[in-house]
N, C-alpha and C positions, 0 to 999 in steps of 0.2 A: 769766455764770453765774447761775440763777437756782432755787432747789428749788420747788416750787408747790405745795399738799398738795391736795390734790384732794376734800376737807373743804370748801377754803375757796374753789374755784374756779366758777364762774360755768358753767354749763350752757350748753357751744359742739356747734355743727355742725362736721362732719369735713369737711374739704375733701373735695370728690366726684372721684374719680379711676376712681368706676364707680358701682358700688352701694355704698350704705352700710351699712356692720355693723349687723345685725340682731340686737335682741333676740325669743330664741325660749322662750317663758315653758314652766314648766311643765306637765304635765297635773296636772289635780287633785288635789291632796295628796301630788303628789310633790314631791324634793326639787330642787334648786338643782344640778345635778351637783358632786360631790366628786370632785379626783381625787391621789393625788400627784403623776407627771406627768400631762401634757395626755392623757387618752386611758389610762391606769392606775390601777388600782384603790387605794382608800387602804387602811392599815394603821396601826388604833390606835398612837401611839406608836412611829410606826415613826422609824430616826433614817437622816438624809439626808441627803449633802454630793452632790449632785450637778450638774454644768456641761456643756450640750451646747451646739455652733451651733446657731441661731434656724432655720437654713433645713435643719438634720436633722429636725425633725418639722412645723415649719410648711408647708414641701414640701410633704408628705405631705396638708394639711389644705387644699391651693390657696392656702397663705399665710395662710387664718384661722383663728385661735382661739376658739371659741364661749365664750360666757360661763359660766365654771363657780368652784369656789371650793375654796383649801383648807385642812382643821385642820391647825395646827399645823404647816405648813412656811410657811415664809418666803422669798419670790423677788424677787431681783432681775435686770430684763432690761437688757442692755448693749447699746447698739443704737449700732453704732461709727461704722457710715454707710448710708443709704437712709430711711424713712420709716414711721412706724408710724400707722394709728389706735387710740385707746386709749378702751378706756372700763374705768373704775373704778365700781362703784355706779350710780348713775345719771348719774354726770359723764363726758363724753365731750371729745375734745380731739383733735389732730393731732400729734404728735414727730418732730420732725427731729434725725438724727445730728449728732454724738455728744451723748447722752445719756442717762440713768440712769432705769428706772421701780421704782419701788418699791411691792411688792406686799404687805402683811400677812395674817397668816391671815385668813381669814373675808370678805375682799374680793372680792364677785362683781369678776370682769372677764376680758375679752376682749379681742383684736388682729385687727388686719388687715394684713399687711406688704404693705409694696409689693415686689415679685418680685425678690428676690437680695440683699434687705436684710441687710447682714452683721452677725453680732452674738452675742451668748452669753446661755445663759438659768441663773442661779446660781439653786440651789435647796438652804433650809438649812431644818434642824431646830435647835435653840435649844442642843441639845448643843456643839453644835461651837464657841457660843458665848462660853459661860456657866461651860465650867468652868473646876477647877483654879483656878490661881496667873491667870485672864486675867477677873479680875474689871472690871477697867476697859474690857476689851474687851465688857464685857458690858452694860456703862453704855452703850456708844457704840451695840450692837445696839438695845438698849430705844429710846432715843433716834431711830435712826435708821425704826424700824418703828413707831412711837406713829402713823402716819398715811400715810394711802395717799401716794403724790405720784411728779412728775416732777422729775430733777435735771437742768436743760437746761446743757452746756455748751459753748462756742466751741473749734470745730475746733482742734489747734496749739497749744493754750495747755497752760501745763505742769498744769494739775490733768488736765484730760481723759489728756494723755498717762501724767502714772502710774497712774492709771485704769486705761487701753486696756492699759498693760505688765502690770498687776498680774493684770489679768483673764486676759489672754493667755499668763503665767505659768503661773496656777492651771490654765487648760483643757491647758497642756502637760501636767503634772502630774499632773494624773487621769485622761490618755490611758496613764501609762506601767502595765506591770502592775504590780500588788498596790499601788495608788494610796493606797487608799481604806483598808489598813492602816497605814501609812506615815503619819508626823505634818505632811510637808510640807505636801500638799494642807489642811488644815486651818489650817495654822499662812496660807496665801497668803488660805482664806478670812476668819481673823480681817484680815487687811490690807486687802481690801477693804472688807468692813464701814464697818474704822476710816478707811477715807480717805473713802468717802460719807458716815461720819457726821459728819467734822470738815468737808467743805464744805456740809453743810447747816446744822450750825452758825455758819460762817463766816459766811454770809447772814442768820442771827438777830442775830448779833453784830451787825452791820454796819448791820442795820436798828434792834437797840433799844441797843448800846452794853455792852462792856466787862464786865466780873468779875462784877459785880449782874444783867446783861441773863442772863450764864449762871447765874447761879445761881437764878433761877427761872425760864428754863426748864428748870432741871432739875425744879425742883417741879412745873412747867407740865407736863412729861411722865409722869412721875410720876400727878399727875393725871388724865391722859389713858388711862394703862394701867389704871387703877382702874373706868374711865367703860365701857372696852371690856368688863371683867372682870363688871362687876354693873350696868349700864343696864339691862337686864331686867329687875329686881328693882325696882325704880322707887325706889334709895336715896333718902333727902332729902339735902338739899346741906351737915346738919351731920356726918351720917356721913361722908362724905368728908372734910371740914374734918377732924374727930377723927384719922383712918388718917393725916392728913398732919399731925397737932401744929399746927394753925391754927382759928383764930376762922374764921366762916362770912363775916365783913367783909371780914377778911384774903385768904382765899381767892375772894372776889369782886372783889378788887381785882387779886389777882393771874390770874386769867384775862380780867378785861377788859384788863390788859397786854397781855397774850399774845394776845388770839382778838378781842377788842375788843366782848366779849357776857359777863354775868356764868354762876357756873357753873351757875345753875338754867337759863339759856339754852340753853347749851351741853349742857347731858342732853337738853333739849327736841331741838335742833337732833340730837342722836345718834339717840335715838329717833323720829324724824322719817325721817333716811334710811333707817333700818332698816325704817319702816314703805313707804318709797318702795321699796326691794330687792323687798323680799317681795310687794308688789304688781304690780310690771315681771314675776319672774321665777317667781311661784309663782301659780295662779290656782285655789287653795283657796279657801274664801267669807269672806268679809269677817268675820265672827266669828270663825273658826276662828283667821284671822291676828290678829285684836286680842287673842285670850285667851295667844296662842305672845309676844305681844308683852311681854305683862303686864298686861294690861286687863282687870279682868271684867266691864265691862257694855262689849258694841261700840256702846253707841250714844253711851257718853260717850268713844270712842275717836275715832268718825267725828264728833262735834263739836272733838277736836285736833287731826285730822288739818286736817280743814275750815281752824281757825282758823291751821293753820300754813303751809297748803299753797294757801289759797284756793280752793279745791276740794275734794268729797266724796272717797275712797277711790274709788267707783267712777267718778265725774268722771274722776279722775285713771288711772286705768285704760285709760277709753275713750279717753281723748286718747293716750296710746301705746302703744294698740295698734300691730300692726304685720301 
C-alpha cells in the first residue's frame, strides 16, 4: 500500500492502450469547466453527498472524463478493479485496481477508464464532514484532502477490503429511498473518509516515525491548507509562521521534514503549478494570467516562471500543445 500525492510525483506518460488523454485548453478567457457532477451545472454552496458506479456516467462519456474542476466538493474515486488513466494538474500517471484517487476542490483533472472498470465515484461537500460532535472526523477529512494523490492498494489485503465493504455499504444506502434524509448515508461517508485518512497516515508514520512524525504532520497540513487558502496573495513565509504560533526557522524546518524544500520553496513550487494549470488549460494571454496569478508586471512573472520551469510561459505552452 502506498498513498503518492501527486504534488510530489514526477511527470509520467500513460501506458498507451490507444490514444492518450488529451488536454483540450480553453478558448480565450474562458474558464476551466466547473461542474458538480461530470457534465452538471455547479451551485454556489450547494451541499452534496453523492455516490454513483464509475461506469453510470463514464459509459455515457466512452469512458472519458475531460478535464474539468470543482469548488468546493470533494471526490473520491474507488476503482475496485480495471484500470484508470489519471491526470491531476499537470501530473499524469496510470492506476491499477484496487485503489483510491483523491480529488480536492479546485484540482483540474480528468480519467480515461479502461471499459467495465468497476468502481464508485464518492462526492462530498465539507458539511457532511465537519459537523456536530464529528470534529475528529473532520481533522481526518482536512488531512486527507490537503493534496491531490493516489492511495494504491494490494488486492485481498484487509485495508483494501474494508474499504471495498465500506464503499459498497455507503452506495447500498443511498440507493435506498429518502437516503439522503436519513443520517446513515452520512454517518458510512464519515467511515470512509476516516479509514483513507488513517492509511494515508499510516504510510507518513511508517515513513517518518511515531507520536512526533504525527504531530507535525498535522502542522505540516495545517500549513498546507493555509498555502491553498492565500498563495494568491503572495503571503510572505512570516505570516504563515504567525497563523501557526511558529518562528519562520521553525516552520522551515518543519516543511523541509515534511516536503524536503523549505516553505518559501514550497509557495514557490504552488504557484508554479498553478501557473503550469492555467497555461495547459486556459489560453487567455500571458498577462492576463500573471496579474489572476498575483503578478503585476508579467514580465517579472515570465522571469519566475522561466527560472522555475526552464522555459518561458510561452515555451512552455508550445511544447504541449496538443
Amino acid at each position: 500500500m502506498s498513498f503518492r500525492s501527486s504534488s510530489s510525483l514526477p511527470a509520467q506518460t500513460p501506458e498507451k492502450s490507444g490514444k492518450t488523454l488529451e488536454f483540450r485548453r480553453a478558448r480565450s478567457g474562458a474558464a476551466i469547466p466547473t461542474f458538480a457532477l461530470y457534465g452538471e451545472t455547479a451551485t454556489p454552496g450547494q451541499e452534496v453527498l453523492h455516490i454513483e458506479e464509475v461506469q453510470s456516467r463514464s459509459s455515457l462519456y466512452h469512458w472519458e472524463i475531460e478535464p474539468h474542476v470543482h469548488q468546493g466538493l470533494y471526490q473520491v474515486l474507488w476503482v475496485r478493479a480495471g484500470a484508470a488513466e489519471v491526470v491531476q494538474d499537470e501530473r499524469r500517471e496510470t492506476v491499477q485496481g484496487p485503489a483510491a484517487i483523491v480529488v480536492p476542490p479546485g484540482v483540474v483533472h480528468g480519467f480515461r477508464f479502461a471499459p467495465d472498470t468497476d468502481g464508485l465515484v464518492l462526492t462530498l461537500s465539507a458539511r457532511f464532514l465537519v459537523e456536530g460532535e464529528f470534529q475528529s472526523v473532520g481533522e481526518a477529512f482536512r488531512a486527507l484532502f490537503s493534496a491531490p494523490g493516489v492511495l494504491q492498494l494490494a488486492a485481498g489485503e484487509a485495508q483494501s477490503d474494508r474499504l471495498d465493504a465500506l464503499f459498497a455499504a455507503l452506495a447500498a444506502e443511498f440507493a435506498q429511498p429518502g437516503a439522503t434524509e436519513a443520517p446513515v448515508a452520512g454517518w458510512l461517508a464519515r467511515a470512509v473518509v476516516w479509514r483513507l485518512s488513517q492509511a494515508r497516515a499510516q504510510d507518513q508514520q511508517t515513513a517518518g516515525g511515531g507520536a512526533r512524525a504525527h504531530r507535525h504532520q498535522a502542522l505540516f497540513t495545517r500549513f498546507t491548507v493555509l498555502v491553498e487558502q492565500h498563495f494568491l496573495a503572495h503571503w510572505p513565509v512570516a505570516r504563515y509562521a504567525s497563523l501557526l504560533g511558529l518562528s519562520v526557522p521553525r516552520l522551515n524546518r518543519l516543511v523541509q521534514a515534511e516536503a524536503g524544500r523549505n516553505a518559501l520553496e514550497l509557495l514557490h513550487e504552488r504557484l508554479t503549478r498553478e501557473a503550469c494549470r492555467r497555461l495547459l488549460y486556459i489560453a487567455a494571454p500571458v498577462a492576463h494570467l500573471a496579474a489572476e496569478l498575483g503578478f503585476d508586471d508579467p514580465a517579472y512573472f515570465c522571469r519566475f516562471f522561466k527560472r522555475r520551469m526552464g522555459v518561458s510561459p510561452h515555451q512552455f505552452r508550445q511544447q504541449h500543445a496538443v
